[in-house]
C-alpha atoms as a printed R data frame, in Angstrom:
    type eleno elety resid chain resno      x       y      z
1   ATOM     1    CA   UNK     A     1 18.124  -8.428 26.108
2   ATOM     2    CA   UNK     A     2 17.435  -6.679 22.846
3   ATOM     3    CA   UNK     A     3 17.839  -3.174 24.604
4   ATOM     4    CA   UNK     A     4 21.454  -4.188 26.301
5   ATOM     5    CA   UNK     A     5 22.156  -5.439 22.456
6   ATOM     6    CA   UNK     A     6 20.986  -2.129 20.894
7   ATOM     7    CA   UNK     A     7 23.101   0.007 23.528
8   ATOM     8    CA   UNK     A     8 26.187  -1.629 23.588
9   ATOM     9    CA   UNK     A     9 26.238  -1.378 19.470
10  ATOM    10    CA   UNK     A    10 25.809   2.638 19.886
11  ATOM    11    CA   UNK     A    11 28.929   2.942 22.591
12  ATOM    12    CA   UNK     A    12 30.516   0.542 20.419
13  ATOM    13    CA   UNK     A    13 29.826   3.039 17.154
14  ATOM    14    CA   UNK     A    14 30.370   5.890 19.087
15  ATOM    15    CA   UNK     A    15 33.651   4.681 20.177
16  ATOM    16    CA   UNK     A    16 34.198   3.704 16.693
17  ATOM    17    CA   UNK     A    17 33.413   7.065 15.810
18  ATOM    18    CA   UNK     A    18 35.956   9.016 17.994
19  ATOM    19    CA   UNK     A    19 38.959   6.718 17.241
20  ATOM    20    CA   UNK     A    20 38.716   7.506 13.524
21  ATOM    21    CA   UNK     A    21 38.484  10.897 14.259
22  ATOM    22    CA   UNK     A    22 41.885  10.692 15.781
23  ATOM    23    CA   UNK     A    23 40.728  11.663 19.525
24  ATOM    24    CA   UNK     A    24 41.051   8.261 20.937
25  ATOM    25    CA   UNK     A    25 43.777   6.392 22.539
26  ATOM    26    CA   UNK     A    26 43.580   3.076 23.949
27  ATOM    27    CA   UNK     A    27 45.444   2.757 27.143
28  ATOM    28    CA   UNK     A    28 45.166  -0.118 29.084
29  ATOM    29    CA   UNK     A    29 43.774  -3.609 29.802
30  ATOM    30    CA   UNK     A    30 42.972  -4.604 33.149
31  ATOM    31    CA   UNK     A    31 41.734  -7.510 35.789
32  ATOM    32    CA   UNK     A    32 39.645  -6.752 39.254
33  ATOM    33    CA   UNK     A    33 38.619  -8.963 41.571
34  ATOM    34    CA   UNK     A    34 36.456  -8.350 44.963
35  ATOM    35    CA   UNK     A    35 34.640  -8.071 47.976
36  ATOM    36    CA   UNK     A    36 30.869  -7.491 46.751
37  ATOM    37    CA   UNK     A    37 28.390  -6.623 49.907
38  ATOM    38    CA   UNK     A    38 24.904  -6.691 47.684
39  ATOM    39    CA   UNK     A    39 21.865  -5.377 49.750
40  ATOM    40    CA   UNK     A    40 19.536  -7.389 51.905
41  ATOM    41    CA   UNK     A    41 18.731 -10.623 52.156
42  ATOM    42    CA   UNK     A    42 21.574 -11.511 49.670
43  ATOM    43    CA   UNK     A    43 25.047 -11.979 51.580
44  ATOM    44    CA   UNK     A    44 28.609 -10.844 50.894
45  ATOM    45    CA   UNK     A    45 30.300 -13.088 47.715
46  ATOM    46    CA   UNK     A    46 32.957 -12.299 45.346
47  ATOM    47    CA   UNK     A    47 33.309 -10.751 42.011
48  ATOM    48    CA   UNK     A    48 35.548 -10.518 38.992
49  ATOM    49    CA   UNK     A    49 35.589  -8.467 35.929
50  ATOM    50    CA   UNK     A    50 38.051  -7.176 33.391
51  ATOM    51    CA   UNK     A    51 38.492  -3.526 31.790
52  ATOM    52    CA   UNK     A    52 39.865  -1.604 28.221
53  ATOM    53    CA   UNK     A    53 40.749   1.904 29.066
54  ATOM    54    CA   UNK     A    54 40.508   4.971 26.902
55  ATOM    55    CA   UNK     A    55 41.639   8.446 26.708
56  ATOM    56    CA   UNK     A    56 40.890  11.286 24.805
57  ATOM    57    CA   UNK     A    57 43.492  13.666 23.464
58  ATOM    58    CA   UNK     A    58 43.942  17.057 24.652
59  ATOM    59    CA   UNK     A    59 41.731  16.067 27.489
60  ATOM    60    CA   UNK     A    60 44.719  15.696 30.600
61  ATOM    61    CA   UNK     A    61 43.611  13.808 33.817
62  ATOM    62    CA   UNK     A    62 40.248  12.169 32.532
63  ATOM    63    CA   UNK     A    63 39.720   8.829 31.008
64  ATOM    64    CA   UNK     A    64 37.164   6.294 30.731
65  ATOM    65    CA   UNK     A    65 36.614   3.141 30.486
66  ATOM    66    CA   UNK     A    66 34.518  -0.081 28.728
67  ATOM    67    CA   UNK     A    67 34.115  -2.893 31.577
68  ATOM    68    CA   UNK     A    68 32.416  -6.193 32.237
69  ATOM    69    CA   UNK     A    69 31.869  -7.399 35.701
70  ATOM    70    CA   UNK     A    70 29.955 -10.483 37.543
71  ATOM    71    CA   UNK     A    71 29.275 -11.437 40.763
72  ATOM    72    CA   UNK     A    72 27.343 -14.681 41.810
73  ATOM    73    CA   UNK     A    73 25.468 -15.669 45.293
74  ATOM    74    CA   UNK     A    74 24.528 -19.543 45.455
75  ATOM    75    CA   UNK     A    75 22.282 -21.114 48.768
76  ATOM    76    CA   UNK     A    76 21.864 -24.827 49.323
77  ATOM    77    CA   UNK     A    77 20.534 -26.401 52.842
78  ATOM    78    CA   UNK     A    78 22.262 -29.688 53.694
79  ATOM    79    CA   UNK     A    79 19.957 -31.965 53.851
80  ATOM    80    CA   UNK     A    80 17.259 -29.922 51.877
81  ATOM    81    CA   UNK     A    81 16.584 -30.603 47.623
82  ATOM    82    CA   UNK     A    82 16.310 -26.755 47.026
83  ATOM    83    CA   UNK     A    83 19.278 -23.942 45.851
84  ATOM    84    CA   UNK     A    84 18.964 -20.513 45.511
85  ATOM    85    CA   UNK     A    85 21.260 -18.357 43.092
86  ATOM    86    CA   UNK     A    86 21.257 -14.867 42.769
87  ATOM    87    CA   UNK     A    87 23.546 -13.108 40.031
88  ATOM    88    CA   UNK     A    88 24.473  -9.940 37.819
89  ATOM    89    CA   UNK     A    89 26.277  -9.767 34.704
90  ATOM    90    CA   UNK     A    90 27.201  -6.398 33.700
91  ATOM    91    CA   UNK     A    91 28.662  -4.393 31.100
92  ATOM    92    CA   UNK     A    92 29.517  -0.529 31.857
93  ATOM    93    CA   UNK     A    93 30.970   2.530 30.656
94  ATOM    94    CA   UNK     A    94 32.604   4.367 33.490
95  ATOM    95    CA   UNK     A    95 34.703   7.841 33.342
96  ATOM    96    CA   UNK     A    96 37.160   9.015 35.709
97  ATOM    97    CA   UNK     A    97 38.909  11.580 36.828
98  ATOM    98    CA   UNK     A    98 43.056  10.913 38.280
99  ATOM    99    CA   UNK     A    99 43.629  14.232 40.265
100 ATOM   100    CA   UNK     A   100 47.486  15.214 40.256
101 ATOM   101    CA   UNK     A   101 49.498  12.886 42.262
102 ATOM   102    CA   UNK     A   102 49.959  12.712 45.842
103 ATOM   103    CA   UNK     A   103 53.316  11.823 45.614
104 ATOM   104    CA   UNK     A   104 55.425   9.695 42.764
105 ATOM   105    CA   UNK     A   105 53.863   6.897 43.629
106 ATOM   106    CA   UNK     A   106 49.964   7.128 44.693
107 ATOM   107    CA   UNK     A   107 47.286   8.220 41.805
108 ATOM   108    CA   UNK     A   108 44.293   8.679 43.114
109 ATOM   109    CA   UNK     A   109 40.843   9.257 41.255
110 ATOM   110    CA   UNK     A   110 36.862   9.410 41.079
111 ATOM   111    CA   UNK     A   111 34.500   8.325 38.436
112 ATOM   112    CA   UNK     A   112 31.047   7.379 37.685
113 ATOM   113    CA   UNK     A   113 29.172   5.589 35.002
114 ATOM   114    CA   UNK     A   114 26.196   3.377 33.453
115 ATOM   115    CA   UNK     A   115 26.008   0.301 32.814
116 ATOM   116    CA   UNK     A   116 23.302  -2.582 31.640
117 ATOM   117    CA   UNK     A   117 23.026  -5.304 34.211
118 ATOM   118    CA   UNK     A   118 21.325  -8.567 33.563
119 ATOM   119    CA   UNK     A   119 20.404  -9.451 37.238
120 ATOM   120    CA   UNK     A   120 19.372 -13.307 37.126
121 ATOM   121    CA   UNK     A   121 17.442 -14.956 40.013
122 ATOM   122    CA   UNK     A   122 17.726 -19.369 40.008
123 ATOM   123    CA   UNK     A   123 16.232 -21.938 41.833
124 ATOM   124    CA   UNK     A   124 15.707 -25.164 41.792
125 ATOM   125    CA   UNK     A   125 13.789 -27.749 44.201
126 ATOM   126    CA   UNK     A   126 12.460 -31.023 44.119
127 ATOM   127    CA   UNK     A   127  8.716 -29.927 42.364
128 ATOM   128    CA   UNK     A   128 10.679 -28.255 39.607
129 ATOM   129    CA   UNK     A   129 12.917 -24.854 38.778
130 ATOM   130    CA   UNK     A   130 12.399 -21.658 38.057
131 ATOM   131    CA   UNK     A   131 14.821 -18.804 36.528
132 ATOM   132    CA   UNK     A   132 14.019 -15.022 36.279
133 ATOM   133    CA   UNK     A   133 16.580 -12.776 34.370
134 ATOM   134    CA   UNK     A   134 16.332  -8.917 34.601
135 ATOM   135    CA   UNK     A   135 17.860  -6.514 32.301
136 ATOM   136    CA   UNK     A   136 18.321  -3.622 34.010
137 ATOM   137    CA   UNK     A   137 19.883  -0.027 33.063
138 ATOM   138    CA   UNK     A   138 22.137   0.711 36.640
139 ATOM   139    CA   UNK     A   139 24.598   3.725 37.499
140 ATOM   140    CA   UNK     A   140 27.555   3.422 39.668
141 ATOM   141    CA   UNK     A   141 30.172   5.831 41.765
142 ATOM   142    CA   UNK     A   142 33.656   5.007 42.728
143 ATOM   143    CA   UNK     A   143 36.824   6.504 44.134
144 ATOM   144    CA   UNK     A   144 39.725   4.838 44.862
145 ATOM   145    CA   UNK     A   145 43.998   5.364 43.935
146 ATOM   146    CA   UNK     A   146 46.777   3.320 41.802
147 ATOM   147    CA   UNK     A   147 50.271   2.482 42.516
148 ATOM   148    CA   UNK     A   148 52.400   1.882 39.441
149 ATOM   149    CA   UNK     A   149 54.182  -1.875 40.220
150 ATOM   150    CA   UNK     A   150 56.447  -1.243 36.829
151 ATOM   151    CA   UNK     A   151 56.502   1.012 34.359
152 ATOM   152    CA   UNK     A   152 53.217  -0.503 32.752
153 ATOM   153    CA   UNK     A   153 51.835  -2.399 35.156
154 ATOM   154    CA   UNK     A   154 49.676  -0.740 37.741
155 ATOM   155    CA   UNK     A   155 48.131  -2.109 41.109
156 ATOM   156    CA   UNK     A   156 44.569  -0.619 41.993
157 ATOM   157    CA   UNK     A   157 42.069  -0.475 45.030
158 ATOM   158    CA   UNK     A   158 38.699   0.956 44.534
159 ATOM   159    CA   UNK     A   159 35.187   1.195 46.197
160 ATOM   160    CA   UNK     A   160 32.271   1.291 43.884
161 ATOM   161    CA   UNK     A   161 28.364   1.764 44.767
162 ATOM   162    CA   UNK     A   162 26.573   0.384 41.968
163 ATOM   163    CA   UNK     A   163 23.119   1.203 41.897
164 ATOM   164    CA   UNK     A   164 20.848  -1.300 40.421
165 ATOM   165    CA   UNK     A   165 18.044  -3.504 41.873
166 ATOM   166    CA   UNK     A   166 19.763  -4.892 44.260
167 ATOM   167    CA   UNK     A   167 22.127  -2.132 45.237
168 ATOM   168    CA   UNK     A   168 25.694  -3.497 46.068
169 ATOM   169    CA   UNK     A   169 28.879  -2.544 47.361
170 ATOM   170    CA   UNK     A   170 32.170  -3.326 45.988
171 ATOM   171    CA   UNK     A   171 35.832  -3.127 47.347
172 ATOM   172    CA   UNK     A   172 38.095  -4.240 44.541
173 ATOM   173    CA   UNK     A   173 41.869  -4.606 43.814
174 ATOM   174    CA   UNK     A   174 43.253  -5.343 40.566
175 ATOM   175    CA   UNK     A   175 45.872  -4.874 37.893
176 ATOM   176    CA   UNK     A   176 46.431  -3.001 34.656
177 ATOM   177    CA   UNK     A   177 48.673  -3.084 32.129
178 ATOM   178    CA   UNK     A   178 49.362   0.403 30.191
179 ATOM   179    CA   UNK     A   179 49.536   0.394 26.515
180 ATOM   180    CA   UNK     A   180 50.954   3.784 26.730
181 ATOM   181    CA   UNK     A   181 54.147   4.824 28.196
């Protein structure tokens, strides 16, 4: 825990840093929500997170991004007294590239990034419980396009392989609004 707190002060100071140089512009705020496919023996759930968006001036078609995401697998037996929950809380910094559009109306764009995960493993039975938490240093890799809905709200779709112990698969859709015009 004391590592995650130590590295998310530095991007916060170095973020710090570049805005009062003048080089950074805050451009959005966004939502995601998803289909998360971790690897085995944990199955498919659903995840959420939320996003601030950055640019850089004089530095066209590449952004990045400060993001916190979680996803959450719970097992219970009917009829049993034990559950099972598996879990990762993360916070990233991802950058990404928007190539020139395909048209007026479809943006699309790659990134990667790192992140700190704190990967949490529950259970609970009848002779007592038991709860592991992992802090973990991950990267991920994504791809996917947006679709402006208005002028400064825009829809998204992405696929992201995050690579962390466990390694998951995410297909997310979301929403951002743009600070900017």
């Amino acid at each position: 825990m004391r590592k995650i707190l130590i590295s998310t002060l530095a991007i916060v100071a170095a973020t710090a840093l570049v805005a009062s140089a003048g080089g950074l512009n805050v451009t959005h705020g966004g939502i995601r929500a998803g289909y998360i496919a971790p690897e085995d023996p944990i199955d498919a759930t659903v995840g959420f997170g939320a996003e601030v968006g950055f640019s850089i001036t004089d530095v066209p078609n590449f952004s990045f991004a400060l993001e916190g995401n979680y996803w959450s697998k719970s097992y219970s037996e009917e009829g049993t007294t034990w559950d099972l929950t598996f879990s990762d809380i993360n916070v990233c910094i991802s950058g990404k590239y928007e190539f020139s559009a395909v048209s007026e109306v479809v943006h699309p764009y790659i990134g990667a990034g790192v992140g700190f995960h704190m990967v949490k493993v529950e259970s609970e039975a009848i002779l007592g419980s038991l709860s592991v938490t992992d802090n973990k240093f991950g990267g991920h890799a994504f791809g996917g396009f947006k679709v402006p809905v208005t002028p400064v709200v825009n829809f998204f779709a992405e696929g992201r392989y995050t690579m962390v112990d466990p390694d998951y698969l995410g297909i997310y859709g979301g929403l951002t609004y743009s600070f900017m015009k």
